[in-house]
Structure formats: structure tokens, C-alpha cells
Kinemage of the C-alpha trace (Angstrom):
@kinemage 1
@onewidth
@group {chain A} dominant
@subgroup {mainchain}
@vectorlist {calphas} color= white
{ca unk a 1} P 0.000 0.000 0.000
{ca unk a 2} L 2.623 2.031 0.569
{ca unk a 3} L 4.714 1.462 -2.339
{ca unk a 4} L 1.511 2.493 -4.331
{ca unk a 5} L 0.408 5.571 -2.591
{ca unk a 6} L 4.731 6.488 -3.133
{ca unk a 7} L 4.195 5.799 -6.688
{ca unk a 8} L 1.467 8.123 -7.137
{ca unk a 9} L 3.326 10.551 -5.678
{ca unk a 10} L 6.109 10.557 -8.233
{ca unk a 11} L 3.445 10.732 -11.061
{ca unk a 12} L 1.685 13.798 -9.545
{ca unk a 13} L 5.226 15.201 -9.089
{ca unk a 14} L 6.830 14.384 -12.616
{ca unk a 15} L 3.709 15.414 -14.843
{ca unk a 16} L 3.924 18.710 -12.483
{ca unk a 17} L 7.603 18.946 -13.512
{ca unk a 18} L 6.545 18.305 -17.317
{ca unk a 19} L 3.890 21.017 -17.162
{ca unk a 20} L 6.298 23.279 -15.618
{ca unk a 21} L 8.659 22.774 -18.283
{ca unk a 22} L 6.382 22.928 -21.124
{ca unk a 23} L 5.204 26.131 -19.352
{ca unk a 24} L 8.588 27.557 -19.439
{ca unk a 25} L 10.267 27.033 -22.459
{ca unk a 26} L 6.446 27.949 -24.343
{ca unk a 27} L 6.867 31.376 -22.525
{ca unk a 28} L 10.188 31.060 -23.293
{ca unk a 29} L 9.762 30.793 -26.819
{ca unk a 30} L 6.637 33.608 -27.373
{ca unk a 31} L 9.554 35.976 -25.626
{ca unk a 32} L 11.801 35.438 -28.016
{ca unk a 33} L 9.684 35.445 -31.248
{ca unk a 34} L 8.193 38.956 -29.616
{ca unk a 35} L 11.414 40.172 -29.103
{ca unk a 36} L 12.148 39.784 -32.802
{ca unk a 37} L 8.952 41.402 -34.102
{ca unk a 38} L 10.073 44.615 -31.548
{ca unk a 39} L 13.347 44.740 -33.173
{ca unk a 40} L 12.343 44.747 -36.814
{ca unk a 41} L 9.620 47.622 -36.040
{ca unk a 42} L 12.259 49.893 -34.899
{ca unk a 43} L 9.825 53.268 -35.729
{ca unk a 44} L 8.345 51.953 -32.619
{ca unk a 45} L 11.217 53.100 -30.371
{ca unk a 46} L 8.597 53.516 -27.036
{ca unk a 47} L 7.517 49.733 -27.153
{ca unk a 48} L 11.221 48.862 -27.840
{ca unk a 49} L 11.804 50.945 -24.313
{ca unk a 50} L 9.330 49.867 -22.857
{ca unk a 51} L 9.378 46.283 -23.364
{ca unk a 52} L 10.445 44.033 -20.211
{ca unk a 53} L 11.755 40.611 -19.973
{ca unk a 54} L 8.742 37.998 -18.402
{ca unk a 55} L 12.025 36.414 -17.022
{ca unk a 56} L 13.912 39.175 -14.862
{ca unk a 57} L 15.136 36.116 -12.949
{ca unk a 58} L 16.844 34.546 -16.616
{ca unk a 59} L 18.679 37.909 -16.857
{ca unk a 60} L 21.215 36.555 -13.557
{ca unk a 61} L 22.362 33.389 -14.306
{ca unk a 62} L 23.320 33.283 -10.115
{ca unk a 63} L 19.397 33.070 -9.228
{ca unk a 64} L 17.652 31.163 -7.137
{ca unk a 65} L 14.395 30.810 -9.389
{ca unk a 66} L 16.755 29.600 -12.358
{ca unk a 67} L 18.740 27.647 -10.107
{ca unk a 68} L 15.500 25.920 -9.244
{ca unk a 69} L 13.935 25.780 -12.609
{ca unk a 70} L 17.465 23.680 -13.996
{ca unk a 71} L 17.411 21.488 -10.756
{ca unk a 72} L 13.299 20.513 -11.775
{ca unk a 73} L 14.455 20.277 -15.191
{ca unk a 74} L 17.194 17.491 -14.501
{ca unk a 75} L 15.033 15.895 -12.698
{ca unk a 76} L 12.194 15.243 -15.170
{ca unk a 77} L 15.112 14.414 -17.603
{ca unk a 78} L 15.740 11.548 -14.843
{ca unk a 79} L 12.233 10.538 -14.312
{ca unk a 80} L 12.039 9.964 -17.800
């Protein structure tokens, strides 16, 4: 029983990690692409100031939320 019940819990946890991921690198992606589309409209030189990262924790490589987000992401890469 509980060798099931433990089991369940690493489900919940990986397909948590997955969505996370998926989450992430989807965001991750839109960022980029929008990025792109500001730089080649550069008559638009307010939105190119005023535009502002959805990661301001990706812009130190030394944080804690993208220490945490590579630690989740090795371990659904072990999961797997």
C-alpha cells in the first residue's frame, strides 16, 4: 500500500515537472519570437523601451528561481 500511494506521488510530481517545463520554455519561446517582431519595427522606439523581460530572474544566471527551474528540469530528464 505504501509502495503504491509512493508511486502516485512521483506521477503527480513528474507530470507537475513536465507542465512546468512545457510552461517555461512555451513562454520562453513567445519571448523570443516577440522580441524579434520589436526589433524589426524599430519606428516603434517607445515599445522597444518599454518592453520588459517575463524572465527578470533569466537575466542573472546566479538566481535562485533559475537555479530551481534547472534542478526541476534534470530531474524530469531523470524521471524519464
Amino acid at each position: 500500500m505504501l509502495s503504491k500511494t509512493f508511486n502516485i506521488q512521483i506521477k503527480y510530481r513528474s507530470t507537475k515537472i513536465k507542465q512546468s517545463a512545457k510552461r517555461y520554455f512555451y513562454q520562453l519561446f513567445c519571448y523570443k519570437t516577440r522580441k524579434k517582431a520589436l526589433k524589426t519595427s524599430e519606428n516603434d522606439v517607445d515599445t522597444l523601451q518599454n518592453f520588459k523581460s517575463p524572465f527578470p530572474t533569466l537575466q542573472s544566471a546566479n538566481s535562485n528561481k533559475s537555479k530551481m527551474f534547472l534542478f526541476f528540469l534534470s530531474l524530469y530528464f531523470n524521471i524519464r
